[in-house]
C-alpha positions as CSV (number, residue, x, y, z in Angstrom):
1,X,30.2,-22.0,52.8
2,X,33.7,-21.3,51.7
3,X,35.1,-18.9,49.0
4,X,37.5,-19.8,45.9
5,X,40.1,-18.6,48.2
6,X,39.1,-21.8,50.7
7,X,38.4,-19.7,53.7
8,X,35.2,-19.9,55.8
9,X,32.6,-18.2,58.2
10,X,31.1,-21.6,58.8
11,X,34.1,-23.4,60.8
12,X,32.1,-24.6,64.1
13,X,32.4,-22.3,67.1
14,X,35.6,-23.1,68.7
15,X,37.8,-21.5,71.1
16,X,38.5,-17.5,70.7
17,X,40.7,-16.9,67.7
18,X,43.8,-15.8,70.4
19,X,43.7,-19.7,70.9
20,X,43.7,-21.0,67.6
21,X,46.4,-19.2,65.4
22,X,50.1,-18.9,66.9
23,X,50.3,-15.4,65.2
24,X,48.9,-12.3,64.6
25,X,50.4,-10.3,61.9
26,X,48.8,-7.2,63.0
27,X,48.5,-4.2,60.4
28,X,49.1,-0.8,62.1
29,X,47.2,2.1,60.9
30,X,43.3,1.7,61.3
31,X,43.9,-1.6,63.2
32,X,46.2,-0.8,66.2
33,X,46.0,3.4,65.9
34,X,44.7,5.9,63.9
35,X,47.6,8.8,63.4
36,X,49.2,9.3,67.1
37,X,46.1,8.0,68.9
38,X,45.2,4.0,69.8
39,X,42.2,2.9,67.9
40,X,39.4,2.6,70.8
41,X,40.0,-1.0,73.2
42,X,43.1,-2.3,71.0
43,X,45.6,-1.4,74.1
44,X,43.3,-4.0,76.3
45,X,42.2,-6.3,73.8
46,X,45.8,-7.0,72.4
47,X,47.0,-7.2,76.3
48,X,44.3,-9.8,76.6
49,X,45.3,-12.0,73.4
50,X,48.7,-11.7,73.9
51,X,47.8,-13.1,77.7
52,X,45.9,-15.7,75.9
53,X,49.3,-17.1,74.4
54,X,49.0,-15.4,71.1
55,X,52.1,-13.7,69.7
56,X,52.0,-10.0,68.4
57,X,54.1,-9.0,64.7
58,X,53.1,-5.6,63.3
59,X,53.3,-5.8,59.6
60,X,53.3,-2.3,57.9
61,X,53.7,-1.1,54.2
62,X,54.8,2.4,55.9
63,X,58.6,2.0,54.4
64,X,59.6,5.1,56.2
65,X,59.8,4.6,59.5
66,X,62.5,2.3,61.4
67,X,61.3,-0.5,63.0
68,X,62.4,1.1,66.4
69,X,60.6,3.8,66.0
70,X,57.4,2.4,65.4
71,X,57.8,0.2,68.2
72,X,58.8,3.1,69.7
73,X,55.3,4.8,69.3
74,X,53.5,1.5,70.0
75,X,54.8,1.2,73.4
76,X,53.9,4.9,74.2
77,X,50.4,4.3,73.3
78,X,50.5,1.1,75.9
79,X,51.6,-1.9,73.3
80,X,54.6,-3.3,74.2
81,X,56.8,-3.8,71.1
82,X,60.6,-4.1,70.3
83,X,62.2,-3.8,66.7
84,X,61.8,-7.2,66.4
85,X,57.9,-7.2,66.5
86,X,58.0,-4.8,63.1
87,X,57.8,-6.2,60.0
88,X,57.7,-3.5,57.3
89,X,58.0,-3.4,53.0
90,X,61.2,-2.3,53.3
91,X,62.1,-5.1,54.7
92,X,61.0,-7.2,52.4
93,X,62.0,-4.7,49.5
94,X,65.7,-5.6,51.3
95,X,64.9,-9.0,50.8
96,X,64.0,-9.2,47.2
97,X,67.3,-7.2,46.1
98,X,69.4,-9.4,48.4
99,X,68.3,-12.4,46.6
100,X,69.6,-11.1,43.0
101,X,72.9,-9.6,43.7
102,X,75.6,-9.9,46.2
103,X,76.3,-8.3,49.6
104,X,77.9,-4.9,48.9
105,X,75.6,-4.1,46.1
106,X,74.9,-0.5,45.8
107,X,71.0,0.0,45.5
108,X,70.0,3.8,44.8
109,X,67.2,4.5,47.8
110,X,64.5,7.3,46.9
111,X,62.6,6.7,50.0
112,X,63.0,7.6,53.7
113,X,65.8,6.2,56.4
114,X,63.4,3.0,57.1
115,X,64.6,1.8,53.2
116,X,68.3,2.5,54.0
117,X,69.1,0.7,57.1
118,X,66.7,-2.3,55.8
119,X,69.2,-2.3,52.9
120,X,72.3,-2.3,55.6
121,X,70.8,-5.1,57.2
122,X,70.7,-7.5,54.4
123,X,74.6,-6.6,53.3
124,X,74.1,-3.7,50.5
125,X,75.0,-0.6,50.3
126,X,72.6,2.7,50.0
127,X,73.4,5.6,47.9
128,X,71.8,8.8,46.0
129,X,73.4,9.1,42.7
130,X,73.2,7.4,39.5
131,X,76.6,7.8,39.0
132,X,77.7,4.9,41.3
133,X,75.9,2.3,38.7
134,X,73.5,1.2,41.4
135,X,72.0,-2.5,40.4
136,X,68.6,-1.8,41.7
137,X,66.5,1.3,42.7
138,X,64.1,1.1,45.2
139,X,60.8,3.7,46.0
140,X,59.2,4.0,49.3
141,X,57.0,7.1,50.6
142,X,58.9,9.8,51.8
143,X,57.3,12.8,52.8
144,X,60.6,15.3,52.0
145,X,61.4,13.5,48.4
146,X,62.7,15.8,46.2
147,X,63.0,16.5,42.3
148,X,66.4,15.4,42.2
149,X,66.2,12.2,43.6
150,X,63.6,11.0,41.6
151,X,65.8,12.7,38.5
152,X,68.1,10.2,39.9
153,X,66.5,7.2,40.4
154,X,65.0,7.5,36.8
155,X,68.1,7.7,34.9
156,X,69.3,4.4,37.2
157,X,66.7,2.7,35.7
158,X,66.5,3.8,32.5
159,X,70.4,2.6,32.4
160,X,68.8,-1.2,34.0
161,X,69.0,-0.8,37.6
162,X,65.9,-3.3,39.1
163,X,63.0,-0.9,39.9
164,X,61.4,-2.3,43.0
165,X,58.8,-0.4,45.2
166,X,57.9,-1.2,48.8
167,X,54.6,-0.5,48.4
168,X,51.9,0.4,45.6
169,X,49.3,2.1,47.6
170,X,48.1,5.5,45.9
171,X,46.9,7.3,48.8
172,X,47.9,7.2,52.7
173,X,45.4,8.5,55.5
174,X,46.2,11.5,57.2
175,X,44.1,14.3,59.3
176,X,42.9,16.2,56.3
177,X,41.8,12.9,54.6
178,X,43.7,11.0,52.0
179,X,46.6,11.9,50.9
180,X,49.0,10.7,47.8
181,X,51.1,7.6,48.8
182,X,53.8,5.6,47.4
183,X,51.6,4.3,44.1
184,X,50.9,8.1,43.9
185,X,55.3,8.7,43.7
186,X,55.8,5.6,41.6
187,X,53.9,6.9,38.3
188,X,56.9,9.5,38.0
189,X,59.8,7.0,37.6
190,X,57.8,4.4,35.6
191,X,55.9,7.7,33.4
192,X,59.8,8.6,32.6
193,X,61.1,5.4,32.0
194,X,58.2,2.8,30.8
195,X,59.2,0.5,33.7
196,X,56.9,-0.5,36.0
197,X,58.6,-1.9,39.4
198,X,58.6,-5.1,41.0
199,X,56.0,-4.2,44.6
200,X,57.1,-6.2,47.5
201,X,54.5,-4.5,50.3
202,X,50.8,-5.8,50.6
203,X,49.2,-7.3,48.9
204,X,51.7,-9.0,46.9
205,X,53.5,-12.2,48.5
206,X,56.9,-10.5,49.5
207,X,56.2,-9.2,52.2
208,X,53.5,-11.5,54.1
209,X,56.8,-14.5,53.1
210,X,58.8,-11.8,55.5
211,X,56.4,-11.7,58.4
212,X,56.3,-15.3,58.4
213,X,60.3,-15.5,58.0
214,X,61.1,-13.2,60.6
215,X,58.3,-14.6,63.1
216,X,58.3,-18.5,62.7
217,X,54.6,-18.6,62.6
218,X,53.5,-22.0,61.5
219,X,49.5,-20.9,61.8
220,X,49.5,-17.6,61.1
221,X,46.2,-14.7,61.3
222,X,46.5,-11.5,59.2
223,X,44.8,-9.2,60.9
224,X,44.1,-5.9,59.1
225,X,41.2,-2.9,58.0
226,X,42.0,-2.9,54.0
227,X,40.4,-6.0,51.9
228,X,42.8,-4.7,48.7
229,X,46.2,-5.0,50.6
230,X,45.8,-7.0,54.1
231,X,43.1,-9.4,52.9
232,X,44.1,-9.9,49.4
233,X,47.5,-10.4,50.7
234,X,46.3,-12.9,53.2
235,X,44.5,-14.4,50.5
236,X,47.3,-14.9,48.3
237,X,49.6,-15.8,51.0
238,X,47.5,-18.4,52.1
239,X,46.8,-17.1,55.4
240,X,43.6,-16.9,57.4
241,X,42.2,-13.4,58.2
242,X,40.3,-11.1,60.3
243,X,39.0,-8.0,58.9
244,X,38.1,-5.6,61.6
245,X,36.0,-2.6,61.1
246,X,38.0,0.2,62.8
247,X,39.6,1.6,59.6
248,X,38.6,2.3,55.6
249,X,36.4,-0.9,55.2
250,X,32.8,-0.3,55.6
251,X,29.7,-3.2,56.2
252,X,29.1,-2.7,53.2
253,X,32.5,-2.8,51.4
254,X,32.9,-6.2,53.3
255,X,29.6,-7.7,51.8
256,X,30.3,-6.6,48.6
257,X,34.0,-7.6,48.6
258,X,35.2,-9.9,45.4
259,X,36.9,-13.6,45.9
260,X,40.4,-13.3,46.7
261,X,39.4,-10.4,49.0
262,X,37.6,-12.0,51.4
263,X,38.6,-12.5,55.2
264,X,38.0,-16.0,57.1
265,X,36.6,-13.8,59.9
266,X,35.0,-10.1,60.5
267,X,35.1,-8.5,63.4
268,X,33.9,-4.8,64.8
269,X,37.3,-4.6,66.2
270,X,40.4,-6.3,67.4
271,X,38.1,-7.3,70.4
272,X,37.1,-10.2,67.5
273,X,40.4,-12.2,68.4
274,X,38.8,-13.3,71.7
275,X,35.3,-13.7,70.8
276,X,34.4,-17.1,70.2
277,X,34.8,-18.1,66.3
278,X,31.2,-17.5,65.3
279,X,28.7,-20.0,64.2
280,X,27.0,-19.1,60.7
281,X,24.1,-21.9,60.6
282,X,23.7,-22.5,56.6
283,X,22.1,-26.0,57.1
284,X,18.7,-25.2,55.6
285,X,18.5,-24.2,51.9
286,X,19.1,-20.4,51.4
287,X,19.1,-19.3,54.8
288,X,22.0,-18.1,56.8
289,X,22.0,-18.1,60.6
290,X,24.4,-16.1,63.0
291,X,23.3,-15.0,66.5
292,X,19.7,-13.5,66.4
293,X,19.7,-12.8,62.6
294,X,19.0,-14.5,60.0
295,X,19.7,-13.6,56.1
296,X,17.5,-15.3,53.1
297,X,18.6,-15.2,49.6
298,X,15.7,-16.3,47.6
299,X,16.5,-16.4,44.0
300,X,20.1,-16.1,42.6
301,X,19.9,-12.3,40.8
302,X,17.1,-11.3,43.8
303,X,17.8,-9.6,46.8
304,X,18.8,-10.4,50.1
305,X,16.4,-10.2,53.1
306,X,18.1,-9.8,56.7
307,X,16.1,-10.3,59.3
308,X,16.4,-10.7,63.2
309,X,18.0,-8.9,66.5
310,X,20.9,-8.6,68.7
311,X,24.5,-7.9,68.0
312,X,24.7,-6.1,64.6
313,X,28.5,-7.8,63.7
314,X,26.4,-11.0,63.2
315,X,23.8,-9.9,61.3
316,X,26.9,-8.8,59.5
317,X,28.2,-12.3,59.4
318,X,25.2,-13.8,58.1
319,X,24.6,-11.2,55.4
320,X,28.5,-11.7,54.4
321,X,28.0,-15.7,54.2
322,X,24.9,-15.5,52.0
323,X,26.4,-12.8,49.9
324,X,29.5,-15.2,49.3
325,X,27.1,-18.0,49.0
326,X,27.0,-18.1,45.1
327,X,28.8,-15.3,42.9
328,X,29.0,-11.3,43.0
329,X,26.2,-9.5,44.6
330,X,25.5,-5.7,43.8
331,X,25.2,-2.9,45.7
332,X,21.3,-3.4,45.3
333,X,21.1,-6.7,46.2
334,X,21.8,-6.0,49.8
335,X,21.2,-2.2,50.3
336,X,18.0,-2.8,52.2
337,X,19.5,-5.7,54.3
338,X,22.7,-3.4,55.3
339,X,19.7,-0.8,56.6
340,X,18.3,-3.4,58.6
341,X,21.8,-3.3,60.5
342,X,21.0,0.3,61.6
343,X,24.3,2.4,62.0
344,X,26.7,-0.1,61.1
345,X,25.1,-0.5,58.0
């Protein structure tokens, strides 16, 4: 069973994922660590991959910090990672004005220092003010913006600078639980001018094209916790993906998740990259195999019986496969079959 998107949980049980894909463009937040602290087992189980031959790229909509300081923090928390290893929307923001105008362009940032020296290292020039006719303008999250700037930034586009954003998300995840992000900042410029910007972060293709650029993968895995930004963006890039189960996405987001925002594989945690690709039996009519569960879909509008024992991610596998089987399933569809998962469900 594949969805529109072409990807599969039915590829036959090969080798662990570390030894299929050259790749992993690892998101951060959720996947890797969860504010200052690792997530639980992703120190050891990206020591193990990375032993396993897979390269490492972390691949980050966060446009505010430098690449060196988030490798930086990785390596502190027992990840080894250079500048190098960070791929982040200001990079490809960077990009996307680089490719319109020439080197010395002046581009007005309203973002944090991860936006300027992005900028620097594709030839144009940062500055502040309206006043030196910038050609573009472009947003990332800062958590210090102020009034002025985005005073600034408006009137450069109202007066046709490119609007470009490094990211759309609306909210970002802090201790006291969501809080606004970048998509959040944007609705001031575009409310005041009628412009809406150009997004090069996730899920849009900018910035998976820049992880690929920057890495040489040639059989990439996206790796992330979000089906609306890493998945989608997977999706769209034509990537394969693992959605792992350490971050926002719940069981039953997963099962519920729309085509173009499904992932090729799911996973509890980034422990999935060297498990063995799983094996979801879909050989006899309507039933859907994976482990020691089994899910039945009996009519096409009914609901979706799970049965079985053993690991819970595979009764989550085979619930995900017959969901995908055949259109959109509703929340009531599967809500008694997510229960028969106990806690994970």
């Amino acid at each position: 069973m594949a969805d529109q998107a072409g990807q599969s949980l039915l590829d036959p049980g090969r080798p662990a994922l570390a030894a299929e894909y050259d790749v992993a463009l690892l998101d951060l937040d959720g996947v890797v660590y969860t504010g200052q602290a690792a997530v639980p087992g992703a120190v050891t189980a990206l020591a193990a991959a990375r032993k396993a031959g897979l390269r490492l790229a972390f691949v980050t909509n966060n446009a505010s910090r430098s690449p060196s300081a988030i490798a930086e923090h990785l390596t502190r928390l027992g990840v080894p990672a250079g500048s190098a290893d960070v791929v982040t929307s200001a990079h490809a923001a960077a990009t996307l004005i680089a490719s319109r105008f020439p080197a010395g362009s002046p581009v007005l940032v309203c973002g944090a220092i991860g936006l300027r020296l992005a900028l620097r290292e594709r030839g144009l020039r940062p500055v502040s003010l309206a006043a030196e006719r910038p050609v573009a303008v472009v947003q990332g999250y800062a958590p210090d913006m102020s009034y002025g700037l985005l005073a600034e930034a408006a009137v450069a586009v109202r007066d046709g600078a490119l609007f470009v954003a490094s990211n759309a998300d609306a909210t970002l995840p802090s201790p006291r639980g969501p809080q606004p992000g970048n998509g959040s900042m944007l609705a001031v410029i575009a409310t005041a001018t009628g412009v809406r910007p150009i997004v090069a972060g996730k899920p849009e293709p900018p910035l998976h094209a820049e992880a690929v650029s920057r890495t040489g993968a040639r059989r990439p895995l996206v790796v992330g916790d979000r089906l609306d930004t890493d998945i989608e963006g997977a999706v769209r890039g034509g990537a394969d993906s693992l959605l792992v189960l350490t971050g926002v996405t719940s069981a039953s987001d997963v099962v519920l998740a729309r085509a173009g925002q499904r992932p090729s594989y799911v996973a509890a945690d980034l422990g999935g990259l060297l498990e063995l690709r799983p094996v979801v039996d879909d050989s006899l009519p309507g039933l859907f195999r994976c482990g020691g569960w089994t899910a039945r879909r009996a009519a096409e509008a009914g609901p979706i019986e799970l049965s079985g024992a053993g690991a819970w991610i595979d009764g989550l596998r085979a619930l995900c496969a017959a969901a995908w089987s055949a259109g959109q399933v509703t929340g009531a569809m599967v809500e008694r079959a997510l229960r028969a998962l106990g806690p994970a469900g």
